[in-house]
C-alpha positions in Angstrom: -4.4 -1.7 -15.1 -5.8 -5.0 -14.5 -5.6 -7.4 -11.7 -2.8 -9.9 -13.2 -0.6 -6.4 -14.1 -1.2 -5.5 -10.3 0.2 -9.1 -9.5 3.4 -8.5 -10.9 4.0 -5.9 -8.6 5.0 -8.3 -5.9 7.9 -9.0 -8.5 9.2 -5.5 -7.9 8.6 -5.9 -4.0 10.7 -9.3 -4.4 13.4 -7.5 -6.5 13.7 -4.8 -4.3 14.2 -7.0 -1.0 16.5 -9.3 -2.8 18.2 -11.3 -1.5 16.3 -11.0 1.7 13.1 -13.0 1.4 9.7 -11.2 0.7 8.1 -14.0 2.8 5.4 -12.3 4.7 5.3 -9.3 3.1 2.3 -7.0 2.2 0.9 -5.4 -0.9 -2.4 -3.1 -1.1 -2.6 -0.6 -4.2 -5.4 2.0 -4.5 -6.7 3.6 -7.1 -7.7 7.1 -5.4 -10.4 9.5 -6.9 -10.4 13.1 -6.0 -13.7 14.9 -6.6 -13.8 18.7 -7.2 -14.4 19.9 -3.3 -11.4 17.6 -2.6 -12.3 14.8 -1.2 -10.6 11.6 -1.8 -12.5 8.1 -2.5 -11.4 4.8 -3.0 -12.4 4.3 -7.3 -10.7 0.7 -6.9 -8.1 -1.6 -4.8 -6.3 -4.3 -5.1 -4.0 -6.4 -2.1 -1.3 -9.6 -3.3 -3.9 -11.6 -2.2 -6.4 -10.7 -5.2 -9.2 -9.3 -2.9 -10.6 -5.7 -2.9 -9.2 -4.3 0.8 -11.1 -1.3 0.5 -14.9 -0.5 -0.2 -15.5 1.3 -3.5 -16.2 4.7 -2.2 -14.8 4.8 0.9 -12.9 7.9 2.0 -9.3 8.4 1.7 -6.8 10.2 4.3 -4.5 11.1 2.0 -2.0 14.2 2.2 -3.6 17.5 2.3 -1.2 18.8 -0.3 -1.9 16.1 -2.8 -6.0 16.8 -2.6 -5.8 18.2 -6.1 -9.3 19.0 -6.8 -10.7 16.7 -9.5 -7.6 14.4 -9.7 -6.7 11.0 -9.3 -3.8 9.5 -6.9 -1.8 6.1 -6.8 -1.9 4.8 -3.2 0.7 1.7 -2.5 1.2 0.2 1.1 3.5 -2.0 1.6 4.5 -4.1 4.8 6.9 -6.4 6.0 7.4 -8.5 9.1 10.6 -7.7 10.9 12.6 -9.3 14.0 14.7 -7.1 15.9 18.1 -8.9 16.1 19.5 -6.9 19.0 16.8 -6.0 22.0 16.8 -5.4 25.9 14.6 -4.7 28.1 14.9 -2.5 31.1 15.3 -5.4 33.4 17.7 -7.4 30.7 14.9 -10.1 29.4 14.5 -11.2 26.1 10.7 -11.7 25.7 10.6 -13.0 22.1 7.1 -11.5 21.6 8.5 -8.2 21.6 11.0 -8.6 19.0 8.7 -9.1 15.8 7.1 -6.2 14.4 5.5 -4.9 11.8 6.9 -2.3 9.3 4.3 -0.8 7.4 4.8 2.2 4.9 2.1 4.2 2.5 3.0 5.8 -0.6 0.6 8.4 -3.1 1.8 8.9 -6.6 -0.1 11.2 -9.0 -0.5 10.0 -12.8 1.4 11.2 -15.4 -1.1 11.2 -18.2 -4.9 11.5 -18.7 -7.5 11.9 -15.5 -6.8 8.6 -13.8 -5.7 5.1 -13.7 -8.7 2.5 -14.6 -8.2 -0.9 -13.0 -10.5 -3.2 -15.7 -11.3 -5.7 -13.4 -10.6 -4.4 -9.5 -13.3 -3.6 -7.2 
């Protein structure tokens, strides 16, 4: 992996909300380290933005039943502004503050092949 190959990603998050716009939208991958007593680390991260969002090391709350010891995960979060069309309160306002939020959704993979997934030039 590399940081440009991360980039196109946000093709597949465009492609996948077509033809709704990805305007807005949010893109972290992890690349997720899982030492031998089973604790997960951040080895390297990447966000649409180019930046590292997480500190090299820093622990990972990922699912208990994916804590293989001495293996190596794929975290993706991805989120996405959204405006409810159709809302009420109880006393029948529409306060327009309430009506945008955020949908946010975190996804582990495992690798296919070899111990893990280097990213050549992520943090």
């Amino acid at each position: 992996m590399s940081k440009s190959s991360l980039a196109d990603m946000m093709d597949a998050v465009r492609a996948t909300l077509a033809p709704d716009s990805a305007e807005g939208v949010g893109l972290k991958i992890s690349g997720v380290s899982v030492d031998s007593a089973g604790n997960a680390r951040v080895l390297w991260s990447w966000s649409q933005d180019g930046d590292a969002p997480y500190v090299k090391g820093s622990e990972v709350d990922a699912p208990d039943d994916l804590k293989t010891p001495s293996s190596f995960l794929i975290r993706a979060e991805v989120s996405a502004p959204h405006e409810i069309l159709l809302y009420m309160t109880s006393a029948g306002s529409f306060d327009r503050s309430t009506r945008s939020i955020t949908l946010h959704r975190e996804f582990y993979f495992k690798q296919r092949l070899g111990d893990e997934i280097p990213c050549s030039d992520c943090s």
